[in-house]
matplotlib code that plots the C-alpha trace (Angstrom):
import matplotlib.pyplot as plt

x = [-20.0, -17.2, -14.1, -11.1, -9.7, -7.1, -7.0, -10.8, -13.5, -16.5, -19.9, -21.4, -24.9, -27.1, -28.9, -31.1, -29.2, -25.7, -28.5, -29.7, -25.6, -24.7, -27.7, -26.5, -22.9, -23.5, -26.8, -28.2, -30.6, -28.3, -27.8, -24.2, -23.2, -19.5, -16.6, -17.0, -20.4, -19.5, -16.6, -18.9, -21.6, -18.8, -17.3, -21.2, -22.1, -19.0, -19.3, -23.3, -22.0, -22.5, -18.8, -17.6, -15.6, -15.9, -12.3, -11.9, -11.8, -12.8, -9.3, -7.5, -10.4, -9.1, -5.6, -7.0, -8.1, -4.9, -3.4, -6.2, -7.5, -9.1, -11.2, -13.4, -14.0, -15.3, -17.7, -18.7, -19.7, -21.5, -23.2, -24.1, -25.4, -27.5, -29.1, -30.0, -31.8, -33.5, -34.8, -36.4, -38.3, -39.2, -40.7, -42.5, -43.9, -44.9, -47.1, -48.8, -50.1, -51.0, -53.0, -54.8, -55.9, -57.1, -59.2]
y = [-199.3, -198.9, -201.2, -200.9, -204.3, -204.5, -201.0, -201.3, -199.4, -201.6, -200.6, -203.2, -203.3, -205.6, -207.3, -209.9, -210.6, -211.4, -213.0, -215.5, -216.0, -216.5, -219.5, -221.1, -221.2, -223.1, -224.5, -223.2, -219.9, -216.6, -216.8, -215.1, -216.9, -217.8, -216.5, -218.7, -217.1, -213.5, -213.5, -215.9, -213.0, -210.7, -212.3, -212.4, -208.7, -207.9, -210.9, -209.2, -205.7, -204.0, -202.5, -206.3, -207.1, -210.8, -211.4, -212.3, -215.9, -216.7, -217.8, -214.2, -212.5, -214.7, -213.6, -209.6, -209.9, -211.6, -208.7, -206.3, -207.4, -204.5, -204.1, -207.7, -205.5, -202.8, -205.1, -206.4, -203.1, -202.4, -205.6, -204.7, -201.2, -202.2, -205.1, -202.2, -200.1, -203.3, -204.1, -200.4, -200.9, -204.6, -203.0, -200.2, -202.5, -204.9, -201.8, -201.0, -204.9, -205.0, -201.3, -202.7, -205.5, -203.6, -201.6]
z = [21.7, 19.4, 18.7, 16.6, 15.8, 12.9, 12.9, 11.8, 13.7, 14.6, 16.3, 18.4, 18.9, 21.5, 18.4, 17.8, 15.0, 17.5, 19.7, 17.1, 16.0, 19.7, 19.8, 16.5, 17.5, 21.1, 20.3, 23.6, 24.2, 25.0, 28.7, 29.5, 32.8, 32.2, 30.5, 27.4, 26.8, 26.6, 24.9, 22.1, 22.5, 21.9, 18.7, 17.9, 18.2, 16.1, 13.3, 13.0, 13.0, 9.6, 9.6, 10.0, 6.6, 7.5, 8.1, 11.5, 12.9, 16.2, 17.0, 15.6, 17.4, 20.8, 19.8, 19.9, 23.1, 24.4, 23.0, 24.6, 27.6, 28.5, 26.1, 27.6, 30.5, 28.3, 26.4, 30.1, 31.0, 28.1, 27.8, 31.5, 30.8, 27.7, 29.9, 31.8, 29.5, 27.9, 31.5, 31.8, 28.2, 29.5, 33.2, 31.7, 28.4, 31.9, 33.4, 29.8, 30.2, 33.9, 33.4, 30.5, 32.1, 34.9, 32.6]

ax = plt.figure().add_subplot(projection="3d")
ax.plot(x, y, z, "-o")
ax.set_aspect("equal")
plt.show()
């Protein structure tokens, strides 16, 4: 997914690098359930994007989306999507295992 804040454009990637951010900022594993946790995840996939100049506070980054509240729904869906395809990967690593073991 691609953002353009400050007339920057950022691509966001699902990371372990935003995962391990997300963890140290709330000091709790990365389990969006509320509000609060996906717009953190969100500043967190774009503070551990490589086209991030390292200029943005949380608080400006709260301001964008005041500014552009569309674009949280975006994020939602893409954080959505992504879980998707990570769940495929996760399910068919799952049947390797079982098959194996049956062997």
């Amino acid at each position: 997914m691609k953002v353009i804040i400050n007339d920057k454009e950022i691509t966001l990637k699902s990371s372990f690098r935003a995962m391990v951010a997300y963890e140290q900022i709330t000091d709790h594993i990365f389990s969006p359930s509320t509000v609060t946790d996906i717009l953190v995840y969100f500043y967190c996939c774009i503070i551990s994007s490589k086209d991030y100049d390292g200029t943005m506070t949380f608080d400006e980054f709260m301001d964008y989306l005041d500014e552009n509240p569309c674009i949280l729904q975006e994020f939602s869906e893409w954080m959505t999507e992504t879980s998707k395809q990570n769940e495929v990967f996760n399910t068919k690593e799952a049947k390797k295992k079982t098959t194996a073991r049956k062997k």
